[in-house]
DSSP file (Angstrom, degrees, kcal/mol; ACC not computed):
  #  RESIDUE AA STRUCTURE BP1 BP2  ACC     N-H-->O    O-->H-N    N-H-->O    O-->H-N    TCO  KAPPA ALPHA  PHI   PSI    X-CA   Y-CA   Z-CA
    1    1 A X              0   0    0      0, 0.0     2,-0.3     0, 0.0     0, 0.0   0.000 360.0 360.0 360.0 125.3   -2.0  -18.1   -6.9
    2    2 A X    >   -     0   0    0      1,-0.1     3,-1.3     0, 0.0     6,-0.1  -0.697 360.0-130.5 -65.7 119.2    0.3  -16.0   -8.9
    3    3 A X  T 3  S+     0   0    0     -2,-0.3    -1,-0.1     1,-0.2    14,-0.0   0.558 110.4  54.0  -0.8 -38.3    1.8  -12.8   -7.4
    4    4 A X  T 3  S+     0   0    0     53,-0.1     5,-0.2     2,-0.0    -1,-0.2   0.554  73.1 130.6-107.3 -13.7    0.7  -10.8  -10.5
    5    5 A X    <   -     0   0    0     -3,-1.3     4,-0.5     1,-0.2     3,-0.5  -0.125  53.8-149.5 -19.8 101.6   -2.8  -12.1  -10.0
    6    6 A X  S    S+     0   0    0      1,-0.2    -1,-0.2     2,-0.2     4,-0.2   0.663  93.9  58.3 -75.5  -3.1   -5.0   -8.4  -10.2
    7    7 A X  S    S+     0   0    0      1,-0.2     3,-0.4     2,-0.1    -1,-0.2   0.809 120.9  29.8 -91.4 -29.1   -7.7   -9.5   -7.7
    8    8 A X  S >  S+     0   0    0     -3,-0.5     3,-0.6     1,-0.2    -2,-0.2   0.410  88.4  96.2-115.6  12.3   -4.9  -10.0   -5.2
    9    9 A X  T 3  S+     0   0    0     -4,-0.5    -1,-0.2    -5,-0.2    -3,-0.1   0.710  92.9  46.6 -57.2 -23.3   -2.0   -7.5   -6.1
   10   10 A X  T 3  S+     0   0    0     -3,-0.4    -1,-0.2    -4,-0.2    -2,-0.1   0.484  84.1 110.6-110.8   3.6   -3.4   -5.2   -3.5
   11   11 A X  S X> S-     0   0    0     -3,-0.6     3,-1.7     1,-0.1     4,-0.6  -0.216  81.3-107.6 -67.7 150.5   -4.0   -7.4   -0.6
   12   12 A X  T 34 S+     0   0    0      1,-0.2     4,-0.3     2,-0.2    -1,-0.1   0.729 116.0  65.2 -43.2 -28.6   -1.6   -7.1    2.6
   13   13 A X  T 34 S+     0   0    0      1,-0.3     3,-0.3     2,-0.2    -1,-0.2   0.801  99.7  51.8 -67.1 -34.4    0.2  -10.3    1.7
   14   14 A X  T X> S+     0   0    0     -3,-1.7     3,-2.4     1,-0.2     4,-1.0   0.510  80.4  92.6 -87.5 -22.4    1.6   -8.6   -1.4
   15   15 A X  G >< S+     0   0    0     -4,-0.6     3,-1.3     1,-0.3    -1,-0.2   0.806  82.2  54.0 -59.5 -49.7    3.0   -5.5    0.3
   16   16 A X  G 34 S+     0   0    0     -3,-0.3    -1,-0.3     1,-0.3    -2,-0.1   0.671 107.4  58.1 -62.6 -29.4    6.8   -7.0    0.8
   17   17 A X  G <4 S+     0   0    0     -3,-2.4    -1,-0.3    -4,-0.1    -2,-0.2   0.786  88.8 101.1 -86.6 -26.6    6.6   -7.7   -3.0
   18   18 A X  S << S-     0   0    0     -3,-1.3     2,-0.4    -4,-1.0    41,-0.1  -0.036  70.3-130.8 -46.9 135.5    6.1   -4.2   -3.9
   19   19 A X        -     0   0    0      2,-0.0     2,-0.3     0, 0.0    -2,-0.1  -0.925  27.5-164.0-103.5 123.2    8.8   -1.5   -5.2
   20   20 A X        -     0   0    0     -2,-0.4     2,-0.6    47,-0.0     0, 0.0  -0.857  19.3-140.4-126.1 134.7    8.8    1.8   -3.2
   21   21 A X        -     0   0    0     -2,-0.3     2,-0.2     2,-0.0    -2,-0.0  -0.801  36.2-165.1 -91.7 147.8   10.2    4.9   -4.2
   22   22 A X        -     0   0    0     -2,-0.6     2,-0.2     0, 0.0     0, 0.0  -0.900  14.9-149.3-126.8 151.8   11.8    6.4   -1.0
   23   23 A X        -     0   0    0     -2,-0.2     4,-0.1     1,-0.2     5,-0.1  -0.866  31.3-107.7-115.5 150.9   13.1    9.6    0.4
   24   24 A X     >  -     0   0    0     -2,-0.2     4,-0.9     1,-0.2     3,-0.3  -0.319  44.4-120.5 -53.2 151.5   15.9   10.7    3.1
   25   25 A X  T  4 S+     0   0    0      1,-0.2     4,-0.3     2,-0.2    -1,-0.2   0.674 122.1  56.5 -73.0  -6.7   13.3   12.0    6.3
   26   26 A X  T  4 S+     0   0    0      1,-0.2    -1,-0.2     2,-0.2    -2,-0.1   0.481 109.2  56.0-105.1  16.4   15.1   15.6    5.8
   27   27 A X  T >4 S+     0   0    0     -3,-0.3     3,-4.7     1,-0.1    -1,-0.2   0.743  78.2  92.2-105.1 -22.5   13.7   14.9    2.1
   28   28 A X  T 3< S+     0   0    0     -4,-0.9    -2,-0.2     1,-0.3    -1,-0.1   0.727  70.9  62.3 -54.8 -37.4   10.2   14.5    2.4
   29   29 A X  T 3  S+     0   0    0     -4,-0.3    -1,-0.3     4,-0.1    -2,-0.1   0.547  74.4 130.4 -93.5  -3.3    8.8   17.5    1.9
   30   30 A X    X>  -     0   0    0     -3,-4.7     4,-1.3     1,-0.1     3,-0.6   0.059  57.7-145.2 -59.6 144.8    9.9   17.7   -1.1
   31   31 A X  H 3> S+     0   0    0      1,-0.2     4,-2.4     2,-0.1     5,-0.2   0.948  90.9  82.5 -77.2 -16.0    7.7   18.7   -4.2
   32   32 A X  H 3> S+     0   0    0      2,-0.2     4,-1.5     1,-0.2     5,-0.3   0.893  90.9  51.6  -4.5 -76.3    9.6   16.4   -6.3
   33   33 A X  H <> S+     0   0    0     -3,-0.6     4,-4.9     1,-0.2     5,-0.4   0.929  98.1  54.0 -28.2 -72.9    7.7   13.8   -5.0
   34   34 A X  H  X S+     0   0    0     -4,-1.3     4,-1.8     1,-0.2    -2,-0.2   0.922 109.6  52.2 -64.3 -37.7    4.3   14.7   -5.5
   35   35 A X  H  X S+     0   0    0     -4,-2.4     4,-0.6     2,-0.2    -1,-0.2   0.764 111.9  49.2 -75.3 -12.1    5.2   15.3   -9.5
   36   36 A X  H  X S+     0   0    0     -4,-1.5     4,-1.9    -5,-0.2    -2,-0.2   0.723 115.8  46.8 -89.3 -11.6    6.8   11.5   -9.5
   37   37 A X  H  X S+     0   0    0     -4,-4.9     4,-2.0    -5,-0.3    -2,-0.2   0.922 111.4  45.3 -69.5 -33.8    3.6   10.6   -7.9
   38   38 A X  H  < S+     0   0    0     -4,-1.8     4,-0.2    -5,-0.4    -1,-0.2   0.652 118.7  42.9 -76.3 -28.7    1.5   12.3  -10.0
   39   39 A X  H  < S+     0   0    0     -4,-0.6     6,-0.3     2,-0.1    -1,-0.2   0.640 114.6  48.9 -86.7 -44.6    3.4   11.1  -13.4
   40   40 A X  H  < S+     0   0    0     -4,-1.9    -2,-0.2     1,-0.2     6,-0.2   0.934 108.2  49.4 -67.4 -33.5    3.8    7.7  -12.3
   41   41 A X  S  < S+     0   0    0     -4,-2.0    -1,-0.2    -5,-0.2     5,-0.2   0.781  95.2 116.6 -67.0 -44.6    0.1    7.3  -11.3
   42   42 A X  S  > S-     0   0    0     -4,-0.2     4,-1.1     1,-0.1     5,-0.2   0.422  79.6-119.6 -32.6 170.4   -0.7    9.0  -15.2
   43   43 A X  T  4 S+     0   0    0      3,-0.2     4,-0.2     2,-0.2    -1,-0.1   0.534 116.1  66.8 -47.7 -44.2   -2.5    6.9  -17.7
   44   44 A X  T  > S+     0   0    0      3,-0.2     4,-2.4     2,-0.2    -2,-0.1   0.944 110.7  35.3 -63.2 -61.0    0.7    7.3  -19.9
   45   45 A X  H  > S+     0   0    0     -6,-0.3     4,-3.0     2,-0.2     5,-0.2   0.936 116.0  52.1 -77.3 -64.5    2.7    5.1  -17.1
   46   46 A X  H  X S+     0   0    0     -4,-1.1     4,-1.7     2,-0.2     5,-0.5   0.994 113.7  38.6 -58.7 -56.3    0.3    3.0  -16.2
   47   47 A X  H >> S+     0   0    0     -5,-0.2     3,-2.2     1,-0.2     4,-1.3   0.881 117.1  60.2 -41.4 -71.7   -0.8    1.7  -20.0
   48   48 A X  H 3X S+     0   0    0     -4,-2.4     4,-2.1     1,-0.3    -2,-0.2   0.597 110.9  32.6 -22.3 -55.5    3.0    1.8  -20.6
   49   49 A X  H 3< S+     0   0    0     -4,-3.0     4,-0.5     2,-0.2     6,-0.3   0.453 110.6  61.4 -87.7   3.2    4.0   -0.6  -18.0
   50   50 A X  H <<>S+     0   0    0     -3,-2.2     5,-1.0    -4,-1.7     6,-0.3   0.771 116.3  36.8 -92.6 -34.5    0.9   -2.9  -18.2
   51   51 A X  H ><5S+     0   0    0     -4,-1.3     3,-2.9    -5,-0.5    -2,-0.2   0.980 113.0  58.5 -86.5 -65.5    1.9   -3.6  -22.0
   52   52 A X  T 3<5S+     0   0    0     -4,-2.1    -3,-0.2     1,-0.3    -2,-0.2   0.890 118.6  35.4  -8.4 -64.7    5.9   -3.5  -20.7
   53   53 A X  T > 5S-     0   0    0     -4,-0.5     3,-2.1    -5,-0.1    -1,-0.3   0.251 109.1-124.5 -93.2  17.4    4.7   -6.5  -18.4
   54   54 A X  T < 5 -     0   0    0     -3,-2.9    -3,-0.2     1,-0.2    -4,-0.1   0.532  66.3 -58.8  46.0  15.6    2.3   -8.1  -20.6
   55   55 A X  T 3 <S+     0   0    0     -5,-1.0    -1,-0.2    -6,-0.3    -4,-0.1   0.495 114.3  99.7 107.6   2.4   -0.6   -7.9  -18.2
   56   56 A X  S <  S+     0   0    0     -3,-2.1     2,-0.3    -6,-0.3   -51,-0.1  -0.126  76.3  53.7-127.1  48.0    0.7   -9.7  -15.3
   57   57 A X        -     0   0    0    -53,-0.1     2,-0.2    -8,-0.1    -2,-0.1  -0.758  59.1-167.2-132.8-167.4    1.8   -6.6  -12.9
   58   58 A X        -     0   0    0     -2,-0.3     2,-0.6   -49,-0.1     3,-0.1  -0.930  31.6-106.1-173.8 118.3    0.1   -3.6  -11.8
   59   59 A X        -     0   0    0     -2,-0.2   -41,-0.0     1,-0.1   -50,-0.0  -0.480  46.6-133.1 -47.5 115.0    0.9   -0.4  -10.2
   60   60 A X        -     0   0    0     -2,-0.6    -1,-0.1     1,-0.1   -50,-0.1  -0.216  12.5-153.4 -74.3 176.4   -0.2   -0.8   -6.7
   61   61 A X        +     0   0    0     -3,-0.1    -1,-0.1   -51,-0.0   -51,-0.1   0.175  37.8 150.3-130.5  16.7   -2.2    1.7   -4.9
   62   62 A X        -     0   0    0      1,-0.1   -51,-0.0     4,-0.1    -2,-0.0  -0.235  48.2-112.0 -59.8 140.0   -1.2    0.9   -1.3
   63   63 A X     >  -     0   0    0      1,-0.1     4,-0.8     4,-0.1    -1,-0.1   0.044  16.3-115.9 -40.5 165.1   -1.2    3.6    0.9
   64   64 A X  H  > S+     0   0    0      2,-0.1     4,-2.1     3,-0.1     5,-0.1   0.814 120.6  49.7 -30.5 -59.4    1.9    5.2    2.5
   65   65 A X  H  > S+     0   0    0      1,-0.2     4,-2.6     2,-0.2     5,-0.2   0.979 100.8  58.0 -73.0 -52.1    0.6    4.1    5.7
   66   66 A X  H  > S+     0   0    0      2,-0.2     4,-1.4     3,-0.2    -1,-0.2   0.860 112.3  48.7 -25.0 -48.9   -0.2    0.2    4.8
   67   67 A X  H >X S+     0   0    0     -4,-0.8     4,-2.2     2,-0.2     3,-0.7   0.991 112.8  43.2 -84.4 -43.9    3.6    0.1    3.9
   68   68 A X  H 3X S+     0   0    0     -4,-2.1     4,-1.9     1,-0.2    -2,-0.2   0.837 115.1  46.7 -31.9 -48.6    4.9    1.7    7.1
   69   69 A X  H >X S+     0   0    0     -4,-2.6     4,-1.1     2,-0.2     3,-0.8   0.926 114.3  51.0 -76.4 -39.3    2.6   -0.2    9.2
   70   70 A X  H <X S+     0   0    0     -4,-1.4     4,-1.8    -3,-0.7    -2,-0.2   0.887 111.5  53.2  21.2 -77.8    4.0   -3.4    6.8
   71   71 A X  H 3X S+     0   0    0     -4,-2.2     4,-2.1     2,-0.2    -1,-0.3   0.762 110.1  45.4 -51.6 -40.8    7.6   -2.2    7.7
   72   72 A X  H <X S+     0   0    0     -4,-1.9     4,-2.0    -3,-0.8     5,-0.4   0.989 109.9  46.3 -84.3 -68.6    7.0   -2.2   11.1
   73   73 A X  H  X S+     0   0    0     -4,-1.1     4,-2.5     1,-0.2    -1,-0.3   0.807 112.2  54.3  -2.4 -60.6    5.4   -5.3   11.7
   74   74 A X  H  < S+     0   0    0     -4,-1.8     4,-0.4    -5,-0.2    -2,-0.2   0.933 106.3  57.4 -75.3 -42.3    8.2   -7.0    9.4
   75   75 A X  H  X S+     0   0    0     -4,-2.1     4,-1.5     2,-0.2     3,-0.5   0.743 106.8  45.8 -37.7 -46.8   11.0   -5.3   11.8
   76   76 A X  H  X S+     0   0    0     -4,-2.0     4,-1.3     1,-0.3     5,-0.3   0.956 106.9  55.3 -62.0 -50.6    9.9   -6.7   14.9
   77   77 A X  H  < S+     0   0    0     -4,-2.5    -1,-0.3    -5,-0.4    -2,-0.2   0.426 113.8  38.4 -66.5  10.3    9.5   -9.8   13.7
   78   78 A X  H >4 S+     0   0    0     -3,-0.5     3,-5.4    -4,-0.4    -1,-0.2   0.767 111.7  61.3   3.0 -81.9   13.0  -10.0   12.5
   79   79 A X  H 3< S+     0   0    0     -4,-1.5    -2,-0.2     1,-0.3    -3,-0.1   0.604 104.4  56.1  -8.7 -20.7   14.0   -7.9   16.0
   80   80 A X  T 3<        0   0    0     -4,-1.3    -1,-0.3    -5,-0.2    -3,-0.1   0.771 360.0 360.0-103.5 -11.0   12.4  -11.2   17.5
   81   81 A X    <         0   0    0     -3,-5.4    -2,-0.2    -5,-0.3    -1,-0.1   0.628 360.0 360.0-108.4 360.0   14.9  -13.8   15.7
């Protein structure tokens, strides 16, 4: 099974393979955000990089919370070795 696989891009397994844009915590509230969410998410972006990648990735849709709980998870177990 391929990584770029679309039935299985969004599965839990995939989440470490993902590229996140991130803020400083004393940044988050910025509205910044919400307009790179809101542009990347477009139609525009999405066509753009599905042709960019020939077909084989995919903007994910995982939550916020799916990658924090991800993060944490992956921290202990690290924390354990």
């Amino acid at each position: 099974m391929l990584a770029t696989d679309l039935e299985f891009v969004h599965e839990p397994e995939f989440l470490p393979y993902q590229a996140v844009f991130a803020a400083r915590e004393e940044d988050q509230d910025d509205s910044t955000w919400e307009v790179l969410e809101e542009v990347y998410r477009s139609p525009a972006v999405t066509e753009a990089y599905e042709k960019e990648n020939r077909g084989l990735g995919v903007i994910s849709q995982a939550s916020h919370d799916d990658l924090l709980d991800y993060q944490q998870r992956t921290e202990e177990v690290l924390q354990t070795r």
